[in-house]
N, C-alpha and C positions, 0 to 999 in steps of 0.2 A: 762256478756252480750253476749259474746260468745257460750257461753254454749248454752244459751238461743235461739242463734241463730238455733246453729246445731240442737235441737231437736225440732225445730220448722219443720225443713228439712227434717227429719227424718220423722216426722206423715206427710208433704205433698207429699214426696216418696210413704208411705205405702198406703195410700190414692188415688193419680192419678193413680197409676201405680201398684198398690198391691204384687209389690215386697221389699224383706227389700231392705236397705241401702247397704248391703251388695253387694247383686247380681246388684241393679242397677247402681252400682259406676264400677264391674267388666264387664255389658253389655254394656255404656257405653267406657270404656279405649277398648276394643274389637270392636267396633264400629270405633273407628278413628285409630285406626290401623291397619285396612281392607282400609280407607279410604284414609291413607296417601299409601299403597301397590300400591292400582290402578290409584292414581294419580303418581306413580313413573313409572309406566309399561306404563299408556298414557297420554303420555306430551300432554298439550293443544298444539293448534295449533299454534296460536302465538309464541311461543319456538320453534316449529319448523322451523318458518320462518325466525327465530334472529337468533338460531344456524350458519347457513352458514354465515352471514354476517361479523359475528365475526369473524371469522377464513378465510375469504377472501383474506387477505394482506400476510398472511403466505402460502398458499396455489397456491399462482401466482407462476408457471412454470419459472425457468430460461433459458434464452435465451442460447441453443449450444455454445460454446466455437469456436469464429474466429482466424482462423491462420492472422496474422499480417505482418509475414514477419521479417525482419533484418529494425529496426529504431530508428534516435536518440535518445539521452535523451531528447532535446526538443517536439519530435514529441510523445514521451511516459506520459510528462504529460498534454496531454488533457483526457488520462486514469485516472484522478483519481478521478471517482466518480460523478465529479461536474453534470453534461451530463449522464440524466438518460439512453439515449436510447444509451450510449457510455459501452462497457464492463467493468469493472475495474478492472484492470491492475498494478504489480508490478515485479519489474527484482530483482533477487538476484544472484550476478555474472555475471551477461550480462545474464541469460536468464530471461527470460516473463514468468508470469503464471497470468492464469484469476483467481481471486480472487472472483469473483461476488457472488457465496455463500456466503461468510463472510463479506457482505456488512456491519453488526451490527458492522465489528470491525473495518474494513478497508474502508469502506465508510464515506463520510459526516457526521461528529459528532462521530465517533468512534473513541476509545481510539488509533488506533493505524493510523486515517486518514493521517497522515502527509507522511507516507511512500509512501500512491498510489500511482503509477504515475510518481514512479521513481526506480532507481534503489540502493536500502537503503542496500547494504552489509555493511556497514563500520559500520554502524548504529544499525543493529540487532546485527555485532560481540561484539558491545562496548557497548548496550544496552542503546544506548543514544537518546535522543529527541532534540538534540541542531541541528541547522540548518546547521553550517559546517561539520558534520558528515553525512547528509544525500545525499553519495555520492557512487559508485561503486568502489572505489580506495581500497582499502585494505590494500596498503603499509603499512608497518610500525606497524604489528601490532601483537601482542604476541600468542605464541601457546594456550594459555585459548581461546583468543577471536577468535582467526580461528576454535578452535574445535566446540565452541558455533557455528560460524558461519554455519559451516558443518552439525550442527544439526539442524541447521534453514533449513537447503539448503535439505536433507531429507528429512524432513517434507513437504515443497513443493512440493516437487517429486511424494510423496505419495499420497498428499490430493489432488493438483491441476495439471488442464492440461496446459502443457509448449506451446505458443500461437509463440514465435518469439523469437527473441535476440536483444540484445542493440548494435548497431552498434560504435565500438573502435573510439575511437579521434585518428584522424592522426597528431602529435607532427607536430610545424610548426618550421621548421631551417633555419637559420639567413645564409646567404650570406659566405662564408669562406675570414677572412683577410688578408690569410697566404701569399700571394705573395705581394712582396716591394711595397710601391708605387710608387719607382722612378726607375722599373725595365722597366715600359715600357718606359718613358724618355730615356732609356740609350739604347733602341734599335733604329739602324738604320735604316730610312728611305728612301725609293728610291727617293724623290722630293730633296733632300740634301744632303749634309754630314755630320755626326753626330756632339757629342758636345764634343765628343774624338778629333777629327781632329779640330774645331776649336781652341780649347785651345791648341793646335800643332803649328799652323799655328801664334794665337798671343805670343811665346812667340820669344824674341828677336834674332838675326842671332849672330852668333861668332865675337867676332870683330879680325878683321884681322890685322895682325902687317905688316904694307906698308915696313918695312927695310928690312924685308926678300923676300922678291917678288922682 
């Protein structure tokens, strides 16, 4: 049936067209490959107009980089992202650096969001995601993870600009208890005389042997 077909194709090639099979199967495939060329060289117009769209949201300008200033850790995270028109912001060691480029990773829904907006040394040295770690303290912690951490702190250095510094906790101190408490009791006073001389006063007089006088 096949057969049948093709050489039925064959006498209405030779026929319309009074070329064999040959040539008109070769002017043809030459044909739409001239065809597909000029439609590569001029994109409809339509394409042209979808092109920018697409690439719009990657294309928006980042805002300059704001100096910040010396501020706490609570004033640093409203830096984290949430607040489009807010920088986003993280400290490694007490200083600041704008991150806003790496919004994909350090923004809203990126893998590493939880750090913005604050100051996470403890946390990149120990490569931890737990939330008592995401702190600037550092104490305590092995030369592996301070070398890590120095190489987190480099990389900032290099990639972003330093905007401010995390302002230090001033440690709060407890009253000193070291003076007695009955040291002021035992000093005297100008309205009286102390509680030396009273206990002088009550204790009894000598008693006196009347034979001898």
């Amino acid at each position: 049936m096949a057969l049948q077909l093709w050489e039925t194709l064959k006498e209405a090639i030779i026929v319309y067209t009074g070329l064999s099979p040959a040539t008109f199967f070769t002017l043809l495939a030459l044909i739409l490959a001239i065809y597909y060329v000029i439609t590569g060289l001029f994109p409809s117009s339509d394409h042209r107009h979808e092109a920018p769209r697409d690439f719009e949201p990657q294309m928006e300008p980042l805002r300059p980089p704001v100096q910040i200033g010396e501020v706490t850790e609570e004033e640093l995270k409203v830096y984290d992202g949430s607040d489009p028109e807010k920088p986003l912001l993280m400290a490694i060691k007490g200083q600041i650096y704008d991150v806003s480029q790496s919004r994909m990773f350090y923004g809203p829904n990126g893998p590493y969001a939880l750090f913005a907006g604050k100051d996470a040394s403890r946390a990149l040295a120990k490569m931890s995601f737990e939330e008592k770690d995401l702190t600037g303290d550092i104490s305590g912690l092995g030369p592996f993870e301070l070398e890590a951490l120095q190489d987190w702190e480099y990389k900032f250095m290099g990639k972003y600009v330093k905007v401010g510094t995390v302002k230090p906790k001033v440690p709060v101190t407890e009253p000193s208890e070291s003076t007695p408490r009955g040291a002021e009791s035992s000093k005297p006073t100008e309205d009286g005389p102390s509680e030396s001389a009273d206990i002088k006063n009550d204790e009894p007089l000598p008693k006196v042997d009347a034979d001898k006088e």
